[in-house]
C-alpha positions in Angstrom: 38.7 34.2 -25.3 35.2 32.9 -27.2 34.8 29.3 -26.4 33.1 27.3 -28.9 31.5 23.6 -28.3 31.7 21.2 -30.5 29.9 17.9 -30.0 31.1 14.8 -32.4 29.4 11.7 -33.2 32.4 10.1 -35.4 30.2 9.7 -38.1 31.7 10.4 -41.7 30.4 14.3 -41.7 32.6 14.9 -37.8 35.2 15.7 -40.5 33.3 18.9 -41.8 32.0 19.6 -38.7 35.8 20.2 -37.4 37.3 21.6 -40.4 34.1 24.5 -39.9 34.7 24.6 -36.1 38.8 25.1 -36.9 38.1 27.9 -39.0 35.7 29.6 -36.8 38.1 29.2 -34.0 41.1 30.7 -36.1 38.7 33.7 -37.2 37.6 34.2 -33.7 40.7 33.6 -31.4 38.3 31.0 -29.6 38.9 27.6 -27.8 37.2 24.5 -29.0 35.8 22.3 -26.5 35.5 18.8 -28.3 32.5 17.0 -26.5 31.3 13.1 -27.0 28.2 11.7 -25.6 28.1 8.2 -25.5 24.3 7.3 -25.1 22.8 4.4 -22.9 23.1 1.2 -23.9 18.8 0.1 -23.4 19.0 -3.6 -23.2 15.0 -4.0 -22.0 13.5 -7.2 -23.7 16.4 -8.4 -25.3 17.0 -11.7 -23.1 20.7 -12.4 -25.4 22.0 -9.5 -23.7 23.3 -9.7 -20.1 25.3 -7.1 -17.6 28.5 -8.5 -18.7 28.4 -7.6 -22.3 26.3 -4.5 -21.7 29.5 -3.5 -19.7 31.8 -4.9 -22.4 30.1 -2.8 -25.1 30.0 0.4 -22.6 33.9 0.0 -22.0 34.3 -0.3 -25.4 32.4 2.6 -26.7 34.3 4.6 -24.1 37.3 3.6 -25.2 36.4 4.4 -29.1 35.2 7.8 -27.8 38.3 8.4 -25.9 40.5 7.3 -28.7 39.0 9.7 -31.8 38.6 13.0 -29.2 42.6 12.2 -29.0 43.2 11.7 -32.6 40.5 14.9 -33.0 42.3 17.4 -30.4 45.7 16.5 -32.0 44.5 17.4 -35.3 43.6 20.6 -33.8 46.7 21.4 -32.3 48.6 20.8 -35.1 46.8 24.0 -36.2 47.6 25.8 -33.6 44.5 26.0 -31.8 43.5 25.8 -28.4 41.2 22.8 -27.7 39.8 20.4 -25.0 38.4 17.1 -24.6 34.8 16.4 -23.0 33.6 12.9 -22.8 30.0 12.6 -20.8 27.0 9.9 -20.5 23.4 10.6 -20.9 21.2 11.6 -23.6 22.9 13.7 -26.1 20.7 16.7 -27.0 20.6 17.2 -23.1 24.2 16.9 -22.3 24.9 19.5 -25.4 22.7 22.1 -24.0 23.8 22.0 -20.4 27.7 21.9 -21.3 27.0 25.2 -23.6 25.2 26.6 -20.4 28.1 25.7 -18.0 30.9 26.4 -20.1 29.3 29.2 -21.1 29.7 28.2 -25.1 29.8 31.5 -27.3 28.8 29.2 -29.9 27.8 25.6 -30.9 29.2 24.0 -34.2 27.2 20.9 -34.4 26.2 18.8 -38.1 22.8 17.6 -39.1 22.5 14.2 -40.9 19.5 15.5 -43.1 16.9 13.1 -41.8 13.3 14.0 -43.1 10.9 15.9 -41.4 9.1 12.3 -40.7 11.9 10.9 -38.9 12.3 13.9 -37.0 8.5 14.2 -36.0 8.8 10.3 -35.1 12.0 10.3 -33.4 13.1 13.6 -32.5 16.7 15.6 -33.4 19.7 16.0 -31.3 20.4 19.1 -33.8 17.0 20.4 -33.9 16.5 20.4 -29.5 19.7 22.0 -29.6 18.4 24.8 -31.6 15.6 25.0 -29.7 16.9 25.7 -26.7 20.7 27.1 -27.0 21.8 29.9 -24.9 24.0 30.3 -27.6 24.2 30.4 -31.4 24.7 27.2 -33.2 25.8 26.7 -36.8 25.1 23.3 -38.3 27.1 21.9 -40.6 25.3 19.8 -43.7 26.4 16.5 -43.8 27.3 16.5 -47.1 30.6 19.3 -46.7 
């Protein structure tokens, strides 16, 4: 069985970017493997900020993240389709690529938010470094689907 990976964000295009990842997986007779990465909270030079409410905010993102893989993975059996939950720390892009390497992914199903090529020069892309370096296809879904 093909495994595809399919890292969410909960922003308002994860929708498209599971509806495309369902139908690949009913095309393909693949498994879905539903990842979150919740990002470091970086609290340097902001004095209002201490350890407990950095934890607070952690545990709460976790639970958020825990909460719409659920909701996410029920959707997806509902259809029928094989699917798993994967919720890890650390930066995203790297998390992505060494979960596609491990799993081994067959494919990546990931969205891109359309930032400008100056934002992505600036800042750098989560989609684009996946690209870059996947051992696997990916297919990005437009935020706009």
């Amino acid at each position: 069985m093909k495994t595809i990976l399919v890292p969410l964000d909960f922003s308002g295009a994860s929708a498209g970017i599971l509806q495309t990842a369902a139908s690949l997986a009913q095309a393909l007779n693949a498994r879905l493997v539903l990842l979150h990465v919740i990002q470091p909270i970086i609290a340097a030079g902001d004095p209002m900020l201490d350890a407990a409410q950095i934890a607070a905010t952690q545990t709460a993102n976790d639970q958020f993240a825990r909460a719409e893989l659920a909701r996410a993975h029920e959707q997806l059996q509902r259809q029928g389709l094989a699917a798993e939950e994967e919720l890890h720390d650390g930066p995203a892009a790297a998390v992505i690529l060494k979960r596609a390497r491990a799993l081994p992914a067959d494919l990546v199903v990931m969205g891109s938010h359309g930032h400008t090529a100056l934002y992505d020069l600036l800042l750098g892309s989560t989609t684009h470094a996946v690209v870059k370096n996947s051992p696997c296809p990916v297919v990005i879904v437009p935020s706009k689907i």
